[in-house]
PQR file of N, CA, C, O and H, with PARSE charges and radii, in Angstrom:
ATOM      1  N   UNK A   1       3.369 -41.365 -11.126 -0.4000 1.5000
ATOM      2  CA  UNK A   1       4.736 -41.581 -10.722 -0.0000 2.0000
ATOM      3  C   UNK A   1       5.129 -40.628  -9.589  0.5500 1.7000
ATOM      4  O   UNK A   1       5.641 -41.015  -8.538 -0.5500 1.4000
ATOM      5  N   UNK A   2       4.824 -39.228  -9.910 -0.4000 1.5000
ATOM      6  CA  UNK A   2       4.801 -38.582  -8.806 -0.0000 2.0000
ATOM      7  C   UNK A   2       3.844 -38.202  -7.909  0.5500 1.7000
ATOM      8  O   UNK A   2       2.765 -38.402  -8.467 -0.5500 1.4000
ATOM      9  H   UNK A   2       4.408 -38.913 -10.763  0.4000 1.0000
ATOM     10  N   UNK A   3       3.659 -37.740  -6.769 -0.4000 1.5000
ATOM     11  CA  UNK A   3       3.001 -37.338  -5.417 -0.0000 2.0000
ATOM     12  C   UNK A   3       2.214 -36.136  -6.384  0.5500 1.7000
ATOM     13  O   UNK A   3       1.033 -36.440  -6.551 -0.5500 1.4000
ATOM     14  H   UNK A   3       4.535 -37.578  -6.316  0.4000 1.0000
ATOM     15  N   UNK A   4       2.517 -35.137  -6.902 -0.4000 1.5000
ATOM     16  CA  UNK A   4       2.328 -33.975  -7.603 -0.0000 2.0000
ATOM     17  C   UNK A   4       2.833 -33.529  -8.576  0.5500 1.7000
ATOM     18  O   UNK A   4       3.738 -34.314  -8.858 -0.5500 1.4000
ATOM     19  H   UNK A   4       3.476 -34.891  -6.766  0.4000 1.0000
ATOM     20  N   UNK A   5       2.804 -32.477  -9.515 -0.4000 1.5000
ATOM     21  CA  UNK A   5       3.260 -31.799 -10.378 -0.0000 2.0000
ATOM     22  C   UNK A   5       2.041 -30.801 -10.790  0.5500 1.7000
ATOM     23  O   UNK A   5       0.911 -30.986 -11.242 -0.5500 1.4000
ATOM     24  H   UNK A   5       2.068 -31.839  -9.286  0.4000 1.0000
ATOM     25  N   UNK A   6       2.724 -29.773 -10.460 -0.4000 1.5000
ATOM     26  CA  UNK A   6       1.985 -28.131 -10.536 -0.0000 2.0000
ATOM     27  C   UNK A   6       3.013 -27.375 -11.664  0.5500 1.7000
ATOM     28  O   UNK A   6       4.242 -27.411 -11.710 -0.5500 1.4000
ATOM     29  H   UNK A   6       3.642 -29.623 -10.093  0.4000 1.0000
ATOM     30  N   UNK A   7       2.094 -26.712 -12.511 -0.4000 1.5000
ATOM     31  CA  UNK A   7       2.726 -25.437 -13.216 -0.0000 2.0000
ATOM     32  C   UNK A   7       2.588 -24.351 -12.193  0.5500 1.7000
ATOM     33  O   UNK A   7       1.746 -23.997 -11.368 -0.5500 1.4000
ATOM     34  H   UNK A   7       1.095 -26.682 -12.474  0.4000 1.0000
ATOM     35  N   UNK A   8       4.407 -23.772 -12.819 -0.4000 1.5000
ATOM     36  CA  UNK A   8       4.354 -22.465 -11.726 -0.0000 2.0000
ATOM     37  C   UNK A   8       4.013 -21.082 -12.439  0.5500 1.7000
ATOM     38  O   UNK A   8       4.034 -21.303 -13.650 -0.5500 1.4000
ATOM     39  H   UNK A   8       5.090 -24.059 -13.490  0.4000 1.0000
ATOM     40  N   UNK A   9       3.765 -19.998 -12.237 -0.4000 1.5000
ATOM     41  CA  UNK A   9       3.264 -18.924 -12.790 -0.0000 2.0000
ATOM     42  C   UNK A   9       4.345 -18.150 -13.373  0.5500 1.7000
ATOM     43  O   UNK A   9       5.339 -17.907 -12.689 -0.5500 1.4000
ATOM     44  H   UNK A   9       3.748 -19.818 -11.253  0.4000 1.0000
ATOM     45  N   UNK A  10       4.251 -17.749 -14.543 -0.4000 1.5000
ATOM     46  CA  UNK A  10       5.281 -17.815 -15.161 -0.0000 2.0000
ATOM     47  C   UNK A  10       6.213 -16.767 -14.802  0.5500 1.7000
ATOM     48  O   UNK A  10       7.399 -17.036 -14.989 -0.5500 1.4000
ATOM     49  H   UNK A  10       3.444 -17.946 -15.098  0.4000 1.0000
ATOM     50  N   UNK A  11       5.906 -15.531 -14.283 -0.4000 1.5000
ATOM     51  CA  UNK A  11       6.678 -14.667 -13.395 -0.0000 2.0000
ATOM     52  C   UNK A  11       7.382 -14.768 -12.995  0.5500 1.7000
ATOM     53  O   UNK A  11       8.457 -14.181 -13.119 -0.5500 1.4000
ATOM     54  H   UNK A  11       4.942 -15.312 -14.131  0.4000 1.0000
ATOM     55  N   UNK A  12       6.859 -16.102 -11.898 -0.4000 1.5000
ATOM     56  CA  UNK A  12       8.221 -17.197 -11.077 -0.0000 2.0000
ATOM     57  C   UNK A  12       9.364 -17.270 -11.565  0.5500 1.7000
ATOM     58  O   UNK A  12      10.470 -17.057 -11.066 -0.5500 1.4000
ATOM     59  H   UNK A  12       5.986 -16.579 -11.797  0.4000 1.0000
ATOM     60  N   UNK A  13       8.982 -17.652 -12.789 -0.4000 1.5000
ATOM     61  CA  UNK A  13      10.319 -18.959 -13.275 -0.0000 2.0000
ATOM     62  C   UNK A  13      10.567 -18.508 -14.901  0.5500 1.7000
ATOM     63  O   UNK A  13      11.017 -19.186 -15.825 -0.5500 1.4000
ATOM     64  H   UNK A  13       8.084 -17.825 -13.194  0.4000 1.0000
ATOM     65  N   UNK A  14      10.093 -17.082 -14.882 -0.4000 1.5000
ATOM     66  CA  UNK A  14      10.397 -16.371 -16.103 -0.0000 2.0000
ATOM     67  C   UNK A  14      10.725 -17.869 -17.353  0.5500 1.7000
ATOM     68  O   UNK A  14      11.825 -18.295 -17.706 -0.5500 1.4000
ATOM     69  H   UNK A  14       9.728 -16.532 -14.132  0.4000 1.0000
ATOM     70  N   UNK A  15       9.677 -18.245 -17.672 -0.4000 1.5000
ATOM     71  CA  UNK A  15       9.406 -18.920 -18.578 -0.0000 2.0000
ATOM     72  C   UNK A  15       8.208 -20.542 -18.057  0.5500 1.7000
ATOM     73  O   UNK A  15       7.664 -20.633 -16.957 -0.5500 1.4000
ATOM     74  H   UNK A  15       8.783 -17.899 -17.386  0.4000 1.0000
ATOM     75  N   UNK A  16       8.114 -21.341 -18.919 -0.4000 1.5000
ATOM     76  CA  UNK A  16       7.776 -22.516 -18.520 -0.0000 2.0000
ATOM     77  C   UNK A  16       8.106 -23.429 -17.384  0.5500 1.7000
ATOM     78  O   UNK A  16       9.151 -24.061 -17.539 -0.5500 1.4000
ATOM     79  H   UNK A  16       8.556 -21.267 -19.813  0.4000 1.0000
ATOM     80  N   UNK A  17       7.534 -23.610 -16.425 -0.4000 1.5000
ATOM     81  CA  UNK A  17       8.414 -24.739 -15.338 -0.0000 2.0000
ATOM     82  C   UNK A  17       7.094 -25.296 -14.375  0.5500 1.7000
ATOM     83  O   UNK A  17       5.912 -25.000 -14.203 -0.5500 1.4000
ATOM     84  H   UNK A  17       6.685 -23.097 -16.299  0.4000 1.0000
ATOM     85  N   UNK A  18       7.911 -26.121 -13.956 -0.4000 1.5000
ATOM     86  CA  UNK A  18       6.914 -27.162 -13.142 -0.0000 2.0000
ATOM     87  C   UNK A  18       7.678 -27.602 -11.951  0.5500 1.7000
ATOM     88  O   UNK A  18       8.881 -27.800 -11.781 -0.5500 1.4000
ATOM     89  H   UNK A  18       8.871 -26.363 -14.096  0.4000 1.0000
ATOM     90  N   UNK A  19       6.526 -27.713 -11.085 -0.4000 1.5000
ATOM     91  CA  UNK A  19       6.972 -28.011  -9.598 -0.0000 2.0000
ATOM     92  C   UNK A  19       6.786 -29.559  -9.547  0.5500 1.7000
ATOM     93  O   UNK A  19       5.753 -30.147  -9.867 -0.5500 1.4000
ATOM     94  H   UNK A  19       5.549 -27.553 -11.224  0.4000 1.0000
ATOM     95  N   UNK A  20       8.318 -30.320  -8.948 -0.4000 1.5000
ATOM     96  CA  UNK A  20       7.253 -31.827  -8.686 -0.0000 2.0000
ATOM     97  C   UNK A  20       7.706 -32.223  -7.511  0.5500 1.7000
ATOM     98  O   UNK A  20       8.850 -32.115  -7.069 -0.5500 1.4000
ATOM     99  H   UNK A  20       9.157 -29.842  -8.688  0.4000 1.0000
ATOM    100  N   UNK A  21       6.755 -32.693  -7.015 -0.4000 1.5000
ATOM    101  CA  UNK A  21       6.597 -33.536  -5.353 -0.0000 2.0000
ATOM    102  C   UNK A  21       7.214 -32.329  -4.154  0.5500 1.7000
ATOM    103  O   UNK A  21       8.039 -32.651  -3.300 -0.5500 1.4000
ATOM    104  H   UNK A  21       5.826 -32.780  -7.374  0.4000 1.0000
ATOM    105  N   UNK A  22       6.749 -31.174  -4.256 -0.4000 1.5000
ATOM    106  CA  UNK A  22       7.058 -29.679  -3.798 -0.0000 2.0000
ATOM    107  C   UNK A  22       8.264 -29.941  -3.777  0.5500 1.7000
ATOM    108  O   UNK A  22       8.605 -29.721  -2.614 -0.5500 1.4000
ATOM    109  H   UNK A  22       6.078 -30.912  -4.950  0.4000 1.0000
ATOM    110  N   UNK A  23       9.325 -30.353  -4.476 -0.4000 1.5000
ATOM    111  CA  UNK A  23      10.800 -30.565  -3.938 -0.0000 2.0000
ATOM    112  C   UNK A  23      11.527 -29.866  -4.913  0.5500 1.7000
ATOM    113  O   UNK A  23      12.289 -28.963  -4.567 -0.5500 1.4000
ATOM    114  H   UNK A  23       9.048 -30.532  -5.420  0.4000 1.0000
ATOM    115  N   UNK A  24      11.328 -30.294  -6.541 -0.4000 1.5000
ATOM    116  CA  UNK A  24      11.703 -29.838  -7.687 -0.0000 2.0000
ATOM    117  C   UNK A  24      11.192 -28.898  -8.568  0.5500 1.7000
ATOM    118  O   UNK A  24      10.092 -28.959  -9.118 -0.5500 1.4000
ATOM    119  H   UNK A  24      10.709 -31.028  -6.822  0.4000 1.0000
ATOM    120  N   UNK A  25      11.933 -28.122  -8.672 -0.4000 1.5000
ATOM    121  CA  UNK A  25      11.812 -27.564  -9.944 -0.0000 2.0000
ATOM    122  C   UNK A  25      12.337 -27.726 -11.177  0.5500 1.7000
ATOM    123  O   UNK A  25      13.531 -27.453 -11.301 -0.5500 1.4000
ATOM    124  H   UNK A  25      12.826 -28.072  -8.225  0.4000 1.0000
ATOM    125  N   UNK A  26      11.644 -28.160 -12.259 -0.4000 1.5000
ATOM    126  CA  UNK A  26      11.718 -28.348 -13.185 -0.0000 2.0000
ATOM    127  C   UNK A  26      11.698 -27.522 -14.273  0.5500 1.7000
ATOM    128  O   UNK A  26      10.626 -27.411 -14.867 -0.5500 1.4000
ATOM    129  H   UNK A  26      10.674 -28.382 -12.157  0.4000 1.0000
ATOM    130  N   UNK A  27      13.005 -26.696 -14.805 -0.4000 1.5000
ATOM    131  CA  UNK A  27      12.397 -25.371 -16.018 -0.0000 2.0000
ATOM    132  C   UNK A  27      13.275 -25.618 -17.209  0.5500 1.7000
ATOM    133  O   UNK A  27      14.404 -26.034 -17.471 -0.5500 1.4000
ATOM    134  H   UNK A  27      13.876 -26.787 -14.322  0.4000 1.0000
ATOM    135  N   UNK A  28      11.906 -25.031 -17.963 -0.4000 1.5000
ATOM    136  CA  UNK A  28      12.330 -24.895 -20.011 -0.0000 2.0000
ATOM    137  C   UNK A  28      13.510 -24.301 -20.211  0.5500 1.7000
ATOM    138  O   UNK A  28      13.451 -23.074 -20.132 -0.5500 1.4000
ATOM    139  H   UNK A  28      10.989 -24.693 -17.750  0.4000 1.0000
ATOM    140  N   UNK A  29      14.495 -24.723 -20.428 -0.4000 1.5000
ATOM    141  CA  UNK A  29      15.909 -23.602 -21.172 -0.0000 2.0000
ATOM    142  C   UNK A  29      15.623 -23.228 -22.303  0.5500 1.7000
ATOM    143  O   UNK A  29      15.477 -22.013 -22.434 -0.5500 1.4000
ATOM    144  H   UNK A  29      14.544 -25.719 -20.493  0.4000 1.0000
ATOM    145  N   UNK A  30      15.482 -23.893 -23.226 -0.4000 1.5000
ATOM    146  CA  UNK A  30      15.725 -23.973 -24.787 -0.0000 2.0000
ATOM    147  C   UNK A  30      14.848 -25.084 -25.018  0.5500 1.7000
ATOM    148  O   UNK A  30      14.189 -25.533 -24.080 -0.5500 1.4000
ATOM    149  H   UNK A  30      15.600 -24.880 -23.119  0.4000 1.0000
ATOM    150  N   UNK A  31      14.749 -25.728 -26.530 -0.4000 1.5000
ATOM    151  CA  UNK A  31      14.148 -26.254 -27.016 -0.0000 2.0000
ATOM    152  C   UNK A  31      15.266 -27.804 -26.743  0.5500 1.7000
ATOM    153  O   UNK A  31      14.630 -28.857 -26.777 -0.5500 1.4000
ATOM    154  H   UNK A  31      15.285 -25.364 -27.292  0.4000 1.0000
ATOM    155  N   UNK A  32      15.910 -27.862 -26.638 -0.4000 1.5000
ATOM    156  CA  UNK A  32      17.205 -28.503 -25.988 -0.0000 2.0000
ATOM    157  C   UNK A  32      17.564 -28.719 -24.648  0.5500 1.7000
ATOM    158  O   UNK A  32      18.340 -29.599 -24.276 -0.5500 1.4000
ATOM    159  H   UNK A  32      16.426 -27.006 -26.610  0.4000 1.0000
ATOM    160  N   UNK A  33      17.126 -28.100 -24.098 -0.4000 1.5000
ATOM    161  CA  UNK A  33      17.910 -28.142 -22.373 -0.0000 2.0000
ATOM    162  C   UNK A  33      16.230 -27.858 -21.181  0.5500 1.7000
ATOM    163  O   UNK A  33      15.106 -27.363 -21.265 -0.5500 1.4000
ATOM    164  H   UNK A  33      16.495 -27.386 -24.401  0.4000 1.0000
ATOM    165  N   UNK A  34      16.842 -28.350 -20.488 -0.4000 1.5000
ATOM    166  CA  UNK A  34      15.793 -28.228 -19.374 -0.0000 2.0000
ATOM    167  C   UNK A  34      16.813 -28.132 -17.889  0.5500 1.7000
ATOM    168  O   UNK A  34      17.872 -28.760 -17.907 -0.5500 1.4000
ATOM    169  H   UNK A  34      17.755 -28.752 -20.420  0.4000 1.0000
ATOM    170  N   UNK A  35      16.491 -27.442 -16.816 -0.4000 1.5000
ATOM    171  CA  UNK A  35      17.336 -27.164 -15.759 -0.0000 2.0000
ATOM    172  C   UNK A  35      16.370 -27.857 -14.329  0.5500 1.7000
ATOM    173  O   UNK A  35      15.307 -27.458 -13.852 -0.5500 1.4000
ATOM    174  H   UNK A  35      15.631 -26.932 -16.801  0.4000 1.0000
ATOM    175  N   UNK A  36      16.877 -28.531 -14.099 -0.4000 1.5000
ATOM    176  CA  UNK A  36      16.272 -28.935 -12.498 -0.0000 2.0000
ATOM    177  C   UNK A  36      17.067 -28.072 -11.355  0.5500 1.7000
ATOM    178  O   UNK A  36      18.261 -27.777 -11.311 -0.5500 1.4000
ATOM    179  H   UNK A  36      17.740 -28.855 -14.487  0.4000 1.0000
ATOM    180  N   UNK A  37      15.929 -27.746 -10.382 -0.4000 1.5000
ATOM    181  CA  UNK A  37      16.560 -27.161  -8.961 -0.0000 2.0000
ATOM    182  C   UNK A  37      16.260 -27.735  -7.637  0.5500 1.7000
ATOM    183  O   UNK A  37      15.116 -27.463  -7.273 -0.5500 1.4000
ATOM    184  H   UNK A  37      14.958 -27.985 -10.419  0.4000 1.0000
ATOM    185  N   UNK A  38      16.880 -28.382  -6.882 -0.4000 1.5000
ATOM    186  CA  UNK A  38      16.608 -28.807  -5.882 -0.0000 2.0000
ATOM    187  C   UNK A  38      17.227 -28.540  -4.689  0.5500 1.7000
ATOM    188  O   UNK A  38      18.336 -28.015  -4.783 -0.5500 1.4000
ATOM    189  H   UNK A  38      17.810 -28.603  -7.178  0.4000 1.0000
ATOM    190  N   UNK A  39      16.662 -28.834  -3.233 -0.4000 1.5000
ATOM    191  CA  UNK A  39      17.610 -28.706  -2.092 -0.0000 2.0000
ATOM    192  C   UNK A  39      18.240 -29.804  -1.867  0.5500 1.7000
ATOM    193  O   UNK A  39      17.514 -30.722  -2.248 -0.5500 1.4000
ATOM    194  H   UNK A  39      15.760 -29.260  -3.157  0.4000 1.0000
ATOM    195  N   UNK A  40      19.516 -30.320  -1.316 -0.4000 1.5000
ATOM    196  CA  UNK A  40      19.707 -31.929  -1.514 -0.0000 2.0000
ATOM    197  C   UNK A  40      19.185 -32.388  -0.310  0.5500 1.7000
ATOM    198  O   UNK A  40      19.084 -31.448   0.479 -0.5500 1.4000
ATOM    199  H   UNK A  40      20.106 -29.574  -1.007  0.4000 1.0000
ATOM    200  N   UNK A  41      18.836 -33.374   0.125 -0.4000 1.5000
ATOM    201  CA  UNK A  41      18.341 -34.006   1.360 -0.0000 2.0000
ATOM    202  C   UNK A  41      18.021 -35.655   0.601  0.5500 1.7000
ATOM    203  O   UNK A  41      18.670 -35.809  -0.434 -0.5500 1.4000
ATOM    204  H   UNK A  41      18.918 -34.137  -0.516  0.4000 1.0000
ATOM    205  N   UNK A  42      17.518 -36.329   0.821 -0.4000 1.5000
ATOM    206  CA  UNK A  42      17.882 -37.810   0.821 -0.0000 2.0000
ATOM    207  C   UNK A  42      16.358 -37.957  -0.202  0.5500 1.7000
ATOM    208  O   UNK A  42      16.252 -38.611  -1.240 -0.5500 1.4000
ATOM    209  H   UNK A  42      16.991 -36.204   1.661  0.4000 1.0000
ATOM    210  N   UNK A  43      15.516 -37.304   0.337 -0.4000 1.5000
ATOM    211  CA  UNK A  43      14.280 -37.980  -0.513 -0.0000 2.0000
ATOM    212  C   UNK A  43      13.877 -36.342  -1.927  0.5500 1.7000
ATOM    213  O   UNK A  43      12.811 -36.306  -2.542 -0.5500 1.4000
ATOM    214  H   UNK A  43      15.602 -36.774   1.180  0.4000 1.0000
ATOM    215  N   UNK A  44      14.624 -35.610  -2.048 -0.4000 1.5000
ATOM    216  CA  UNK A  44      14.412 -34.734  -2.869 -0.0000 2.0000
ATOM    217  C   UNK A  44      15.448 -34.881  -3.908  0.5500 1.7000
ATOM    218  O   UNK A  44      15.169 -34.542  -5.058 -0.5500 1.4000
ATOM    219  H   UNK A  44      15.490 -35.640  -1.549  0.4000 1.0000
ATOM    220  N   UNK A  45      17.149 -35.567  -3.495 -0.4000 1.5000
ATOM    221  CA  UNK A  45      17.222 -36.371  -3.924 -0.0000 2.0000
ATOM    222  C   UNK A  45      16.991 -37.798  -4.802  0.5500 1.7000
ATOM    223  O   UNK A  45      17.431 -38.032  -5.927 -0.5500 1.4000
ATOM    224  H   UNK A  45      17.375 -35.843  -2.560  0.4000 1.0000
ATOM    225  N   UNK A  46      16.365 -38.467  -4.154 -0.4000 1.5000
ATOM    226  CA  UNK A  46      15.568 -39.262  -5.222 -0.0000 2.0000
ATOM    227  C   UNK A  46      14.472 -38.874  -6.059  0.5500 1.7000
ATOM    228  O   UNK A  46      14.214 -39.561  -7.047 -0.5500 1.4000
ATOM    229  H   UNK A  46      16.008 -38.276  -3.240  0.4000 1.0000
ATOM    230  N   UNK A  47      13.702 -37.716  -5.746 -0.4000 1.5000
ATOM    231  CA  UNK A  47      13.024 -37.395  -6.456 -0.0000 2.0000
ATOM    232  C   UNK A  47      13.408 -37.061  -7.769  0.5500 1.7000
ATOM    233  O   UNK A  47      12.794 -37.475  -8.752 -0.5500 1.4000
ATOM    234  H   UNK A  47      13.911 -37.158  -4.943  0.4000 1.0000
ATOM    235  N   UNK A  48      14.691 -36.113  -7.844 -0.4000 1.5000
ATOM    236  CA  UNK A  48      15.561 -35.391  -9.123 -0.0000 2.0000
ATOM    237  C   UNK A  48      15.897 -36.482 -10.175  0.5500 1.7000
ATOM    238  O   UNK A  48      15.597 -36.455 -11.368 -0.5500 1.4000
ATOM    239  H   UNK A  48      15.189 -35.777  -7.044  0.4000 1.0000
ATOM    240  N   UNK A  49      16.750 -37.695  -9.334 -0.4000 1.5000
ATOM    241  CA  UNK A  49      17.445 -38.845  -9.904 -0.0000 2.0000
ATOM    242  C   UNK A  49      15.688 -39.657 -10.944  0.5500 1.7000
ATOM    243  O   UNK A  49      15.680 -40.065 -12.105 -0.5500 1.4000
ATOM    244  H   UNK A  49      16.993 -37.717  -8.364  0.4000 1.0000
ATOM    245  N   UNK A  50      14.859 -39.630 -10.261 -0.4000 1.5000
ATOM    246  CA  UNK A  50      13.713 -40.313 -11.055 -0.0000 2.0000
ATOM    247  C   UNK A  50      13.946 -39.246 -11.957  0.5500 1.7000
ATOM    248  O   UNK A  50      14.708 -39.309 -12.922 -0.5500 1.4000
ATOM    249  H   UNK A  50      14.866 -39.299  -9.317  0.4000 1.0000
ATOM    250  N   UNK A  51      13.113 -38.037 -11.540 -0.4000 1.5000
ATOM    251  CA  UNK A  51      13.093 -36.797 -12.930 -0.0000 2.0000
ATOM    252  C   UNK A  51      14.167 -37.103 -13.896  0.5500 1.7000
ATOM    253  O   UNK A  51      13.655 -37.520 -14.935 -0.5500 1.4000
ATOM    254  H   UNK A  51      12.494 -37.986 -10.756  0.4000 1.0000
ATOM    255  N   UNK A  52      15.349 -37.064 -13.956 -0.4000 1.5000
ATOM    256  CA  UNK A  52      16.481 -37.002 -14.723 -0.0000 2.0000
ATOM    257  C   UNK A  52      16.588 -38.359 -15.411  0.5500 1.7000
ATOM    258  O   UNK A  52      17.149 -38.313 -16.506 -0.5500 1.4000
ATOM    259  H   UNK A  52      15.765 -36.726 -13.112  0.4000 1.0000
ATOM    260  N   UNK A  53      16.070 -39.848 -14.904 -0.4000 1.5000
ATOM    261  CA  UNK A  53      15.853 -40.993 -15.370 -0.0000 2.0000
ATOM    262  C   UNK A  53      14.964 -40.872 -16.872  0.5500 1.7000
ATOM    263  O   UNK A  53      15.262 -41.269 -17.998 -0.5500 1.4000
ATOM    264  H   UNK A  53      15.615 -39.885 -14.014  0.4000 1.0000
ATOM    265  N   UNK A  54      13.712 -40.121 -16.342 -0.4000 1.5000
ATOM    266  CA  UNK A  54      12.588 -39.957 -17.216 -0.0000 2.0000
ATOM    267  C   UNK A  54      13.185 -39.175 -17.918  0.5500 1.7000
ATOM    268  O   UNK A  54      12.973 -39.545 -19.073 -0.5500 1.4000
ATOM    269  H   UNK A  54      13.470 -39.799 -15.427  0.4000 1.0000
ATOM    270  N   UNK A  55      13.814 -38.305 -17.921 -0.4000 1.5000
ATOM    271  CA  UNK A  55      13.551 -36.977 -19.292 -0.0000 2.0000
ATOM    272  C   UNK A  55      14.780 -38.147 -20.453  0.5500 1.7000
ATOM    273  O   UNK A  55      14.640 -38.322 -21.663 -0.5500 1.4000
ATOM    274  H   UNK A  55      13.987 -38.004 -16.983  0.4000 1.0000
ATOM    275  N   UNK A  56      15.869 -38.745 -19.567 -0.4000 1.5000
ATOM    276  CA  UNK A  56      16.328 -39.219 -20.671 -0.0000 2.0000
ATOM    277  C   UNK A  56      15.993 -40.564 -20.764  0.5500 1.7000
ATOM    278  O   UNK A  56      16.855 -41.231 -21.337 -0.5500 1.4000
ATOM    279  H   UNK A  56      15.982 -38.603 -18.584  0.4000 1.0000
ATOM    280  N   UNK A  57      15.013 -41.177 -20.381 -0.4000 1.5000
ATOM    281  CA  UNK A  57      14.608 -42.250 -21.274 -0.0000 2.0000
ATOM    282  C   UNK A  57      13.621 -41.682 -22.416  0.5500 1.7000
ATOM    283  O   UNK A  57      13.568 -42.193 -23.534 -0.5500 1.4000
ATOM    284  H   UNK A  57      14.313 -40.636 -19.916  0.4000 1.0000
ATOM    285  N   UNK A  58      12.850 -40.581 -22.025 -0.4000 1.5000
ATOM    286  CA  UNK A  58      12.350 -39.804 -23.186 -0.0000 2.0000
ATOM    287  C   UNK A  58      13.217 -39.485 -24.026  0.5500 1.7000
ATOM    288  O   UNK A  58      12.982 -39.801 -25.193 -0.5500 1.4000
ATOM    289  H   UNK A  58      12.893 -40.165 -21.117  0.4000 1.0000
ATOM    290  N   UNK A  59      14.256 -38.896 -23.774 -0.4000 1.5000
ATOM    291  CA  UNK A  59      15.000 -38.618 -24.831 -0.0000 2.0000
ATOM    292  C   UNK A  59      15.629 -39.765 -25.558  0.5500 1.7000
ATOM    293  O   UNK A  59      16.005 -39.638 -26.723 -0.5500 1.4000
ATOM    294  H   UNK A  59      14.447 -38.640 -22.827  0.4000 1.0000
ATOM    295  N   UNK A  60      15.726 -40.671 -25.015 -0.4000 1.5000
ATOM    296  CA  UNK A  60      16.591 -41.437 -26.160 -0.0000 2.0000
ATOM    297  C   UNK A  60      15.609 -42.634 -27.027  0.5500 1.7000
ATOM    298  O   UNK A  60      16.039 -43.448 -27.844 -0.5500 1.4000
ATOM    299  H   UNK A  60      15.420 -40.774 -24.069  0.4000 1.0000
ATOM    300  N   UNK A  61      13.986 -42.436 -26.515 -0.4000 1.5000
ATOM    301  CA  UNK A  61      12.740 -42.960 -27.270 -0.0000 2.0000
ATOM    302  C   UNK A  61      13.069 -41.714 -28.788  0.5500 1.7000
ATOM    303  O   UNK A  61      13.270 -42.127 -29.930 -0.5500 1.4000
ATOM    304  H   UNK A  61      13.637 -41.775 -25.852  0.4000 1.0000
ATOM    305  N   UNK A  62      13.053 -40.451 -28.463 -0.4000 1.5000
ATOM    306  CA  UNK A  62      12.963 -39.686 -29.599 -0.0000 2.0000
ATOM    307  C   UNK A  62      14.086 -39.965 -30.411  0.5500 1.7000
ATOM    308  O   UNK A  62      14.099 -39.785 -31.629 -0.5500 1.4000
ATOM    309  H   UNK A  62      12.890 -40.116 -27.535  0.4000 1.0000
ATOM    310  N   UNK A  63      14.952 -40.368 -29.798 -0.4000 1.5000
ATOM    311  CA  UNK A  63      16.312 -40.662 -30.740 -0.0000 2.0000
ATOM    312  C   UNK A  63      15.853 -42.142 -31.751  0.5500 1.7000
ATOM    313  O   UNK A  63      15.900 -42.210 -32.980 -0.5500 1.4000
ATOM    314  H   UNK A  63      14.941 -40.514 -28.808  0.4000 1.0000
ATOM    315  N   UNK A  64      15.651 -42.650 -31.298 -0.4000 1.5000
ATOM    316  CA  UNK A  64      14.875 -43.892 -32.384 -0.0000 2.0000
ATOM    317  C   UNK A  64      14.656 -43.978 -33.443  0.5500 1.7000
ATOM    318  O   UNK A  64      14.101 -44.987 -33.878 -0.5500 1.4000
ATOM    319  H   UNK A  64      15.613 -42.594 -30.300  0.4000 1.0000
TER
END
């Protein structure tokens, strides 16, 4: 689905997180929450809007 997705070192991102399509960052809050970071521009943008599609169609499979 995506171009990439790299784990970042955890130093970075003082906990769990993942890089996707070099645009996003993707990090662990809680066992509950997850935080995306992006710059806005048009296609890093769409990148987030997919990310944020997926985590909650995952989430609402677990709700089931």
């Amino acid at each position: 689905m995506f171009e990439s997705v790299e784990s970042l070192p955890y130093e970075e991102s003082e906990g769990p997180a993942f890089r996707v399509h070099e645009r996003l960052i993707v990090k662990y809050e809680s066992e509950k929450h997850i935080s995306l970071h992006w710059r806005s521009d048009p296609i890093s943008d769409m990148v987030s809007h997919s990310a944020v599609a997926l985590v909650l169609n995952i989430s609402c499979e677990i709700l089931k």
